[in-house]
PASEBA-1860 file (N, C-alpha, C; in nm, 3 decimals):
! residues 232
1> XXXXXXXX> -1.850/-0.662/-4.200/-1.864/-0.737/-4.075/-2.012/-0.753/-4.042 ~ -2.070/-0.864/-4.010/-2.204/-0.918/-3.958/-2.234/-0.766/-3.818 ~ -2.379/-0.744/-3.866/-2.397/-0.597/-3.783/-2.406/-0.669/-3.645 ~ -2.408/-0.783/-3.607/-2.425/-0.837/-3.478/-2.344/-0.847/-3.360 ~ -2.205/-0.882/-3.495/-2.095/-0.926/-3.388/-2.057/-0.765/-3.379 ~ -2.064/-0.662/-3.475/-2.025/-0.524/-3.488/-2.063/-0.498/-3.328 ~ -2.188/-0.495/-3.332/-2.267/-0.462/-3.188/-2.190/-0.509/-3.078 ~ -2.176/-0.645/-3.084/-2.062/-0.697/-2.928/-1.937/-0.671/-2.950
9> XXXXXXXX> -1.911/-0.639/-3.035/-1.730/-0.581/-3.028/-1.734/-0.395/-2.923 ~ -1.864/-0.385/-2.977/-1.834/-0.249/-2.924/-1.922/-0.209/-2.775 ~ -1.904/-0.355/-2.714/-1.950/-0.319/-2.577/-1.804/-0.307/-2.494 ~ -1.824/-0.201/-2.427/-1.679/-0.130/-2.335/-1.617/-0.278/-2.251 ~ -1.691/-0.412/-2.249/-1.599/-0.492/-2.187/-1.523/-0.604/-2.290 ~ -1.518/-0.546/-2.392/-1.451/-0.656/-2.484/-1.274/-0.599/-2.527 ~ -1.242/-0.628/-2.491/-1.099/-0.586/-2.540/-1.025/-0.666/-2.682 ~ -1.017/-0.573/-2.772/-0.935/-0.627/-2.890/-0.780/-0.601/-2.891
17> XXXXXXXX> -0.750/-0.744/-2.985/-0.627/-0.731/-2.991/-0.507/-0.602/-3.036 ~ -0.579/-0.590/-3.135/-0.521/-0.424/-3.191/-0.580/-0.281/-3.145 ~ -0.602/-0.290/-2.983/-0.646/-0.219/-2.916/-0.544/-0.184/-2.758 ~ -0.552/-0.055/-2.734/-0.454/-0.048/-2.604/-0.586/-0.068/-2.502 ~ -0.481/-0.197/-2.451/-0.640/-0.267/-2.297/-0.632/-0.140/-2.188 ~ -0.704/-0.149/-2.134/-0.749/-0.066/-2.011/-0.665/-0.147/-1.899 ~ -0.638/-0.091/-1.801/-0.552/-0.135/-1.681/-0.643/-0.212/-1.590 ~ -0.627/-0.295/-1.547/-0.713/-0.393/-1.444/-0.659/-0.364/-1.332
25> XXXXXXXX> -0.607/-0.246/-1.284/-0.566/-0.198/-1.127/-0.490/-0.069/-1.119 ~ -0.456/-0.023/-1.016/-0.455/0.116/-1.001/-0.286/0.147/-1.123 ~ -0.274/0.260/-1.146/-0.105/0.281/-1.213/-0.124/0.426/-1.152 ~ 0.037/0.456/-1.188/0.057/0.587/-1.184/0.095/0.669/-1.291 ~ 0.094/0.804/-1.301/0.112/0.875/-1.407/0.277/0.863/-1.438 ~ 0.312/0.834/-1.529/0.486/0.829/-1.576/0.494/0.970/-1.576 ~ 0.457/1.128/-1.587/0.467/1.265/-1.536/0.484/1.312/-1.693 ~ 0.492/1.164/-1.841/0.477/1.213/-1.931/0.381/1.239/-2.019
33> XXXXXXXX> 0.306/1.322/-2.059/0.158/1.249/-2.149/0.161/1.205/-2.243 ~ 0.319/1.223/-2.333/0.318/1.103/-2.456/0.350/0.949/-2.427 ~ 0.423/0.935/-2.327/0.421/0.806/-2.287/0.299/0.738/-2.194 ~ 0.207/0.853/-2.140/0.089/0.774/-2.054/-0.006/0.725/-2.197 ~ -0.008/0.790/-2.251/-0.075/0.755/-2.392/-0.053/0.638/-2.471 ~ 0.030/0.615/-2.458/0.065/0.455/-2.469/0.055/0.350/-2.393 ~ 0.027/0.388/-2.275/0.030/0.245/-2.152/-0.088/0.221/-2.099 ~ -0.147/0.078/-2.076/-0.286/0.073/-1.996/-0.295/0.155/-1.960
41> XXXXXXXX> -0.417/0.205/-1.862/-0.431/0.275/-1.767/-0.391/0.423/-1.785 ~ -0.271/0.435/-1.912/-0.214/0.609/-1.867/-0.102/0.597/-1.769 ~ -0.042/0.507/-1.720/0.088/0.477/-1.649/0.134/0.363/-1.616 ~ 0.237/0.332/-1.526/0.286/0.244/-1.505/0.187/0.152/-1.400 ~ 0.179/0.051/-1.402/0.057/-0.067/-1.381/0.137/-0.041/-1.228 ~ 0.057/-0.040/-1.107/0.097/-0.116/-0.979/0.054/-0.273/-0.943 ~ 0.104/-0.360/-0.907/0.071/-0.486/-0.886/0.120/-0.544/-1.004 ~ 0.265/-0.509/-1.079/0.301/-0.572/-1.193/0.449/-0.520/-1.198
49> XXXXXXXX> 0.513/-0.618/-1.287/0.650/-0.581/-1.304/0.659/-0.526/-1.431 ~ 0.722/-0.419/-1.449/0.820/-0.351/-1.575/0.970/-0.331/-1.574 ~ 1.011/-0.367/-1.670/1.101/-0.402/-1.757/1.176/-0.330/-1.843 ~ 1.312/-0.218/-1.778/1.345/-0.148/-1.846/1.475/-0.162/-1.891 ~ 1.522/-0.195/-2.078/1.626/-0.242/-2.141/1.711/-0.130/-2.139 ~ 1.897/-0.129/-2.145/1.892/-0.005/-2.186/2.036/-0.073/-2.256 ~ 2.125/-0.015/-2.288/2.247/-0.017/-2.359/2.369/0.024/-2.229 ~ 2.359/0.098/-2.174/2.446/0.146/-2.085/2.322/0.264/-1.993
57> XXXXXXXX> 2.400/0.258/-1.853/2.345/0.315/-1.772/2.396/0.482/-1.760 ~ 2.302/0.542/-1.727/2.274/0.711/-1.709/2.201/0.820/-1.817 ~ 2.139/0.683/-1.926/2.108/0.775/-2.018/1.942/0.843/-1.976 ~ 1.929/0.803/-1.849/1.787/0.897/-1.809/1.724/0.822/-1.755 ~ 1.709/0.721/-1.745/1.643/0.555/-1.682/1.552/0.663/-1.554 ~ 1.641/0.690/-1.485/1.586/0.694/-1.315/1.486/0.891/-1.327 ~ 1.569/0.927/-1.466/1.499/1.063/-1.506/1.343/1.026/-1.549 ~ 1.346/0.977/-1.627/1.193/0.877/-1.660/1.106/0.855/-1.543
65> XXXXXXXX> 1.165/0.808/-1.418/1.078/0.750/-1.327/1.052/0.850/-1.202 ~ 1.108/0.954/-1.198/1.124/1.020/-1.071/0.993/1.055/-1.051 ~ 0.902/1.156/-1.187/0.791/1.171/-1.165/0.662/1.122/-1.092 ~ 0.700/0.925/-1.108/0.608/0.864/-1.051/0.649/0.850/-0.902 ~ 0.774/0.849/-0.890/0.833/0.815/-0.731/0.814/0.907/-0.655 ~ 0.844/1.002/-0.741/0.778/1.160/-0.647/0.611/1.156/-0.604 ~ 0.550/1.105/-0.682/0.423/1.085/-0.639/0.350/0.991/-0.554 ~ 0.490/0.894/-0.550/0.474/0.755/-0.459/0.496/0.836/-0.345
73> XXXXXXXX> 0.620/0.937/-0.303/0.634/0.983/-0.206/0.566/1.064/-0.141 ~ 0.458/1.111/-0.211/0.355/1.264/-0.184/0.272/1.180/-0.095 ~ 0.238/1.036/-0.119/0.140/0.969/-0.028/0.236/0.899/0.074 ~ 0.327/0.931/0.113/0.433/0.881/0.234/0.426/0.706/0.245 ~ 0.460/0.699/0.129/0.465/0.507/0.103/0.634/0.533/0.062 ~ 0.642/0.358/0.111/0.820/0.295/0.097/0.853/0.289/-0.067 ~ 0.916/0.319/-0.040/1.005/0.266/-0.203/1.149/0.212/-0.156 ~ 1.215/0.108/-0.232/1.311/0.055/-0.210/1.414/0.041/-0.359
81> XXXXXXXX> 1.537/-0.005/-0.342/1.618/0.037/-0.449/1.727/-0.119/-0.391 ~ 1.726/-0.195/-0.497/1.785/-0.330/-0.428/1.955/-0.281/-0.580 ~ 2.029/-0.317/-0.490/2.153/-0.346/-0.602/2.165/-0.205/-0.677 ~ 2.144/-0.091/-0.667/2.169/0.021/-0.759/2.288/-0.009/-0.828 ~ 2.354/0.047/-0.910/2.503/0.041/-0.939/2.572/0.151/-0.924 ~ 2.536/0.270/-0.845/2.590/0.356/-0.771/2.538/0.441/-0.662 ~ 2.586/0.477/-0.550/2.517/0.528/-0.435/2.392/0.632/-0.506 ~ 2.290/0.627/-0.469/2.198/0.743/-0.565/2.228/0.887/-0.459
89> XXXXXXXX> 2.235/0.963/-0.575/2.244/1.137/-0.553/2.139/1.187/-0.474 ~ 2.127/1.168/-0.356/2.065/1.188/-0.274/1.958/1.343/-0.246 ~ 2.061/1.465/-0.343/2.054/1.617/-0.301/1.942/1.582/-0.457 ~ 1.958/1.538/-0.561/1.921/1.511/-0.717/1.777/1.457/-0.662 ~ 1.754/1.342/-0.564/1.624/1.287/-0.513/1.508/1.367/-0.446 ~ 1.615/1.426/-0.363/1.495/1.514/-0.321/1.458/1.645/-0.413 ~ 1.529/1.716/-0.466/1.477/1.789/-0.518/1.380/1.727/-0.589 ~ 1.395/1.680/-0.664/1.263/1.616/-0.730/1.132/1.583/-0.645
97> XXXXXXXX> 1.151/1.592/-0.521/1.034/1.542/-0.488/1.022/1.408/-0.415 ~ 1.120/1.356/-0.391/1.129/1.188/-0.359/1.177/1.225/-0.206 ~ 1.107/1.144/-0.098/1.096/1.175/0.044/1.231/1.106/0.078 ~ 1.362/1.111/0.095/1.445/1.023/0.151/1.421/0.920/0.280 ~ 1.367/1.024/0.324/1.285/0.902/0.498/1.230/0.803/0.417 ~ 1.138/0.791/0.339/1.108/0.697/0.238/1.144/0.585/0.190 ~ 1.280/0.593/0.155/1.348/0.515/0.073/1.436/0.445/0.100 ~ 1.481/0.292/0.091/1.566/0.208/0.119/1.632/0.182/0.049
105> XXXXXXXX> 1.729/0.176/0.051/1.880/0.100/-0.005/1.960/-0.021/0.038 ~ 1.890/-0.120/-0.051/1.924/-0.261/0.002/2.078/-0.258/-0.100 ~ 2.188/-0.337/-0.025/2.328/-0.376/-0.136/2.332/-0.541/-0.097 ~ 2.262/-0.628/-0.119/2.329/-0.758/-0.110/2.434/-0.838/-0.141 ~ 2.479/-0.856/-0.095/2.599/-0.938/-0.133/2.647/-1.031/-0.252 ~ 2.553/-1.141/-0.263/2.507/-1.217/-0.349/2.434/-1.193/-0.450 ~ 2.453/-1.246/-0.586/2.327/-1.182/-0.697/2.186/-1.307/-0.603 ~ 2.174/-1.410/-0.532/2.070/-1.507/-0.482/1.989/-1.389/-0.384
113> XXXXXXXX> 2.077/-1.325/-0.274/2.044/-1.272/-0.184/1.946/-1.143/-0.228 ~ 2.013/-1.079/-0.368/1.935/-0.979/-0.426/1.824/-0.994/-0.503 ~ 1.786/-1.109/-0.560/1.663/-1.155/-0.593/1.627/-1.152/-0.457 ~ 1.652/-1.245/-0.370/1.504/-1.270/-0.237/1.486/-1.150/-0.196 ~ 1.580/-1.044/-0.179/1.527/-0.895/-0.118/1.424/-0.838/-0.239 ~ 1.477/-0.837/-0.304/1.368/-0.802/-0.426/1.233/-0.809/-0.447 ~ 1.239/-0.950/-0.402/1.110/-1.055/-0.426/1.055/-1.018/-0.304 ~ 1.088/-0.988/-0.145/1.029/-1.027/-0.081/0.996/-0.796/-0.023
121> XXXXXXXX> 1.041/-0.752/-0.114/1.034/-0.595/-0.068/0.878/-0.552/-0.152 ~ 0.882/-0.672/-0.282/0.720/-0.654/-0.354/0.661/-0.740/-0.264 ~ 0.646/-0.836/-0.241/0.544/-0.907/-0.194/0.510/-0.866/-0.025 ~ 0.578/-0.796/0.009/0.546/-0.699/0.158/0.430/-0.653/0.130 ~ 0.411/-0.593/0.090/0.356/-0.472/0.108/0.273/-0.373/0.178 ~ 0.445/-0.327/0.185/0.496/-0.198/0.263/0.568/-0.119/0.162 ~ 0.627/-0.168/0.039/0.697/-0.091/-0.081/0.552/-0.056/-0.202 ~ 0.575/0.060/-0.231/0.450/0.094/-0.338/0.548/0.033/-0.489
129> XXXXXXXX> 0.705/0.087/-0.461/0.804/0.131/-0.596/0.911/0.042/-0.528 ~ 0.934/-0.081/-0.618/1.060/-0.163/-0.602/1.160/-0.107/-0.746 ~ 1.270/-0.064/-0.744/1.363/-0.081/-0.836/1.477/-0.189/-0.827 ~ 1.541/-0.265/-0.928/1.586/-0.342/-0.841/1.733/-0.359/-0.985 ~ 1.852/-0.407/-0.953/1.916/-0.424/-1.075/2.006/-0.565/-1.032 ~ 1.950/-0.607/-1.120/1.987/-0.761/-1.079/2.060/-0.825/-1.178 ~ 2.151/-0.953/-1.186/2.238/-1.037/-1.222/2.160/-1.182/-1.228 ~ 2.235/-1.236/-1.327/2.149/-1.374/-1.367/2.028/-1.436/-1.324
137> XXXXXXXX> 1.961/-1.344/-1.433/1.820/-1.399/-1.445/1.787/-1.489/-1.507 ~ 1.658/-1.584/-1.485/1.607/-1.692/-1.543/1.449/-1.645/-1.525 ~ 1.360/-1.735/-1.626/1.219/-1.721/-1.595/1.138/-1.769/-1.508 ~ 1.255/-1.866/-1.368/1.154/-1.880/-1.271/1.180/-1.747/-1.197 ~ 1.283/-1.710/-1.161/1.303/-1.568/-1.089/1.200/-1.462/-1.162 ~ 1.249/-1.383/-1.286/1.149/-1.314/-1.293/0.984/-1.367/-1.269 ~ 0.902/-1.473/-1.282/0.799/-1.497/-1.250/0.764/-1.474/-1.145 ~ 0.840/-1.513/-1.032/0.856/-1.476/-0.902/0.869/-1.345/-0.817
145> XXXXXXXX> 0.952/-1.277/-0.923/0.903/-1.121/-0.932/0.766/-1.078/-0.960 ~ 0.720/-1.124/-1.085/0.583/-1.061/-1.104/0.445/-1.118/-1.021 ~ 0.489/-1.243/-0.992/0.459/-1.272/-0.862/0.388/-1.190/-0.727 ~ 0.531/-1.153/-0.706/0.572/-1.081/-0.564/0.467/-0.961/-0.618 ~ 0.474/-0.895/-0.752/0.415/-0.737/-0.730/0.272/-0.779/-0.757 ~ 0.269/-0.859/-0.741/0.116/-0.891/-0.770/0.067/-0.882/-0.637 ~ 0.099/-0.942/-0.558/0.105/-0.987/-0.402/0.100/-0.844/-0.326 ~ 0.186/-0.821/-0.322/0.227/-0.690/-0.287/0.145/-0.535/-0.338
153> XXXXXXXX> 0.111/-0.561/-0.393/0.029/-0.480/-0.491/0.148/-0.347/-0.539 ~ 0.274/-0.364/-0.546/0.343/-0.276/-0.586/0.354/-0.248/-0.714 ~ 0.507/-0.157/-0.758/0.532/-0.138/-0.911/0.656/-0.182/-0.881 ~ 0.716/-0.290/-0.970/0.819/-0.359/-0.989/0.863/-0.312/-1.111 ~ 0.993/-0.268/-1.079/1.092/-0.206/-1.250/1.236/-0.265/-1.191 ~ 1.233/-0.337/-1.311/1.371/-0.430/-1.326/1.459/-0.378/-1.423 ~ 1.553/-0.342/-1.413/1.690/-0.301/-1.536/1.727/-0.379/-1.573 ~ 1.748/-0.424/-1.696/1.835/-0.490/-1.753/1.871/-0.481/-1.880
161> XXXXXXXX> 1.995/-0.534/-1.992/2.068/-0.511/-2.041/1.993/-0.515/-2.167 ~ 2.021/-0.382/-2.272/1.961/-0.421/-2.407/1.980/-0.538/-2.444 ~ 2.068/-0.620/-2.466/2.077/-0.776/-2.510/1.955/-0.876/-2.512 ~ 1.884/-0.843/-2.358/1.780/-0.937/-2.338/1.684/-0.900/-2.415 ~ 1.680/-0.807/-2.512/1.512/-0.804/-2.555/1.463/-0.865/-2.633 ~ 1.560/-0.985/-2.701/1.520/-1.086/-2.796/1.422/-1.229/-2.665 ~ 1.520/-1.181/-2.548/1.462/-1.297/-2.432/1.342/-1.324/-2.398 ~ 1.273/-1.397/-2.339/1.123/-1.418/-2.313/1.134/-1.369/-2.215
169> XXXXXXXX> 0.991/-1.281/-2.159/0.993/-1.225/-2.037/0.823/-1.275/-1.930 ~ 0.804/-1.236/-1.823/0.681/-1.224/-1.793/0.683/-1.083/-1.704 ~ 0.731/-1.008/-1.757/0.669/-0.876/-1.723/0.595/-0.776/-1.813 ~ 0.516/-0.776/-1.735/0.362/-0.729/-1.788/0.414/-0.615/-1.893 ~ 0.513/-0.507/-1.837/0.556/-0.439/-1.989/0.701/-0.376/-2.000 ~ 0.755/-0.435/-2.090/0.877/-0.395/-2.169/0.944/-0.314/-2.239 ~ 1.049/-0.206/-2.141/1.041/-0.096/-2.242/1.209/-0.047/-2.313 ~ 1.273/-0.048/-2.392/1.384/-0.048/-2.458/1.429/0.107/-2.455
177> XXXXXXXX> 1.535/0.175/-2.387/1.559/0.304/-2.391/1.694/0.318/-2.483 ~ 1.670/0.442/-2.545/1.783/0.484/-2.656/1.839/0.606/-2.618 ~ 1.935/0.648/-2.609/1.962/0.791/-2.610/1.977/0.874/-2.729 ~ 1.910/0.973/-2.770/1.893/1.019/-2.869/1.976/1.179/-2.819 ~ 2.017/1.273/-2.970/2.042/1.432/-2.964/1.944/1.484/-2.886 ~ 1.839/1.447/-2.901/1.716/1.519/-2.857/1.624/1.493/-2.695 ~ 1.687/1.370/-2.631/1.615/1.326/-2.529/1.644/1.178/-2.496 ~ 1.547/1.123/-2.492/1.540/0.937/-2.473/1.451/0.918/-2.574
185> XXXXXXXX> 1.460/0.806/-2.662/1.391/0.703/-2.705/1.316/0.628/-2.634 ~ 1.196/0.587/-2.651/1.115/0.495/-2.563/1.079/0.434/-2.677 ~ 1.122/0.273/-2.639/1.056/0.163/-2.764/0.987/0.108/-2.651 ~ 0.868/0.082/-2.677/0.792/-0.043/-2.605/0.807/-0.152/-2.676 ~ 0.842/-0.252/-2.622/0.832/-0.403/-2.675/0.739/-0.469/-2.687 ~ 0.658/-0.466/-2.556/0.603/-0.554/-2.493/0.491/-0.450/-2.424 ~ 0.387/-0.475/-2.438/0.218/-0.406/-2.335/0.111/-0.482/-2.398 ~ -0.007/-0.472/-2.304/-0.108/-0.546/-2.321/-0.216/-0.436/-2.439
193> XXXXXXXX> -0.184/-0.474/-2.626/-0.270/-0.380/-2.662/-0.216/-0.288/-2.762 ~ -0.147/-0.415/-2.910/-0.126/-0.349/-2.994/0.000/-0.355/-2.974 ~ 0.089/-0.334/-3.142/0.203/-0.317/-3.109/0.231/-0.186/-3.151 ~ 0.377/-0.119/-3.126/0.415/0.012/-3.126/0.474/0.016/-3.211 ~ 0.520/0.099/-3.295/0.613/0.072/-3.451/0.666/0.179/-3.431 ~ 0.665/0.279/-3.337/0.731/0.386/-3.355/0.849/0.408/-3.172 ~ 0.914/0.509/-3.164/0.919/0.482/-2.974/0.868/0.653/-2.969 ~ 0.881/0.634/-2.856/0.801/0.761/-2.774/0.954/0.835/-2.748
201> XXXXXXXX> 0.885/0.945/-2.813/1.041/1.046/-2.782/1.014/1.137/-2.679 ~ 1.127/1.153/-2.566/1.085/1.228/-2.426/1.252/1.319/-2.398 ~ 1.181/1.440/-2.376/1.324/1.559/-2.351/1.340/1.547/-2.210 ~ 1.431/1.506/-2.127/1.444/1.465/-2.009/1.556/1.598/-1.973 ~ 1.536/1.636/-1.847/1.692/1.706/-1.801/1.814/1.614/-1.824 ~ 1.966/1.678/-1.797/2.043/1.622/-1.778/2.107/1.545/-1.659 ~ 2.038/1.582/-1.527/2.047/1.550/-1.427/1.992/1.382/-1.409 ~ 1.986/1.272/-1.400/1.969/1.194/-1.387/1.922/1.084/-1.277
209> XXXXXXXX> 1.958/1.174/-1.136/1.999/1.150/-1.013/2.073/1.020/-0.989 ~ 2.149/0.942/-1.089/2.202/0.824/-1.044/2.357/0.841/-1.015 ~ 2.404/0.962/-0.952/2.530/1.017/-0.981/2.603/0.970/-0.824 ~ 2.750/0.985/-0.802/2.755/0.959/-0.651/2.765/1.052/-0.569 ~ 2.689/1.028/-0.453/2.652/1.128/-0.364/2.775/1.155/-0.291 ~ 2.745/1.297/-0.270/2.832/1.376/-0.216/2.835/1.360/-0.044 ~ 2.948/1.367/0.032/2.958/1.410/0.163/2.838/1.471/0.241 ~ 2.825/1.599/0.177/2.716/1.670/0.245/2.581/1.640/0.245
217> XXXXXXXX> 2.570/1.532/0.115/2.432/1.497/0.037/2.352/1.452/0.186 ~ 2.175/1.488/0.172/2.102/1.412/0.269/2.126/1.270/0.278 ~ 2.099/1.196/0.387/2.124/1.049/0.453/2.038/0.952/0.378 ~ 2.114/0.860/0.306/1.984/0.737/0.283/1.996/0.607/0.371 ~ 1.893/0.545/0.347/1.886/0.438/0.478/1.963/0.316/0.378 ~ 2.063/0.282/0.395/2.125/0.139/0.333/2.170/0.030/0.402 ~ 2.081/-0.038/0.413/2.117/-0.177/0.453/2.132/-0.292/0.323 ~ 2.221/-0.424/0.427/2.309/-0.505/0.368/2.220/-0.622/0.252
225> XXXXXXXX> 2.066/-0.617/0.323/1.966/-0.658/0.245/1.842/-0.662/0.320 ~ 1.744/-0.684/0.291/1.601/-0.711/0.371/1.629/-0.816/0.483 ~ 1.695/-0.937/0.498/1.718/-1.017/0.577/1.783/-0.950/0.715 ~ 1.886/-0.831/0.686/1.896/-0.755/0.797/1.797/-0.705/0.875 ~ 1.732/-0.636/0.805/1.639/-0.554/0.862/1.506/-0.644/0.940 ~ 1.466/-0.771/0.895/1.405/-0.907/0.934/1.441/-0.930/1.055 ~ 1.590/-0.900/1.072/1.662/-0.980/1.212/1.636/-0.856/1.314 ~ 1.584/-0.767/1.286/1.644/-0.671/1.384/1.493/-0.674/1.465
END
């Protein structure tokens, strides 16, 4: 290589392709260090949407994320939860660390109604952590998502179905979960910075917190969608 261009490749503002980019805004720690090791920044990007594939739900999805939500909660910021697909384990949340006063539970009615709560819980911002599990997507909606967390300066994590990962996306990063003997599989698809040929293997508890809450479980706040809460 010409010793010249050698020289400008290796000034700290050039980013190469077969290189993991540096984060252009704040993230948080995923609570794993083999998976921060893989992502801009060392965590999950705020002011961007991620994208988590899976095969079937409970294989650890919400185990993966608690770490960061717990830390969303340590600084007494909103997090919201649009469409779950089951009441979340409320007694499972807090222990971990996740503030229930905190946290919203939007159920919309409509898969239309649950995009706009979605869209409009990132682009508040008043939510640090949108989760959201949504039904017929297209690429103006998700854009509109990544959009919103841009706006918002939140962290947008969307579920959806292993199937889509052949699909085009615009979320900033894409991650494919497996359940393995040993833990979760983490395939990244999709990040700014090199591709991954291998997945990130992570020993998660069995607890999951996406289980249904019990009678006695602490109170979560669930409303019918953001448009409620607008009117009031």
């Amino acid at each position: 290589m010409n010793a010249s261009l050698d020289l400008v490749l290796q000034h700290p503002g050039i980013w190469r392709g077969d290189q993991l980019a540096q984060a252009t805004g704040e993230t948080l720690s995923t609570g794993f260090a083999e998976l921060d090791e893989q992502l801009p920044g060392g965590g999950w990007a705020r002011g961007a949407l991620t994208e988590i594939l899976l095969e079937r739900e409970g294989i650890g999805e919400l185990r993966l994320l608690l770490p960061a939500l717990a830390s969303v909660s340590k600084q007494s910021e909103w997090q919201a939860w649009v469409s779950p697909p089951h009441v979340p384990y409320a007694p499972a949340l807090s222990g971990a660390g996740v503030n229930l006063k905190q946290l919203l539970v939007a159920r919309p009615q409509t898969p239309a109604d649950a995009w706009w709560t979605t869209e409009q819980a990132l682009r508040s911002g008043a939510c640090s952590a949108v989760l959201a599990w949504l039904s017929a997507p297209d690429e103006k909606r998700m854009r509109r998502l990544q959009l919103g967390a841009e706006t918002g300066h939140a962290w947008g994590v969307l579920f959806r179905s292993a199937s889509a990962a052949q699909e085009r996306s615009t979320a900033s990063l894409r991650l494919l979960l497996e359940a393995t003997s040993n833990g979760l599989a983490v395939h990244i698809l999709k990040r700014r910075g090199g591709q991954v040929n291998k997945p990130v293997l992570l020993s998660l508890h069995q607890n999951n917190g996406v289980r249904q809450a019990r009678p006695s479980a602490p109170s979560l706040s669930v409303v019918p969608s953001l448009r409620a809460v607008s009117r009031n």
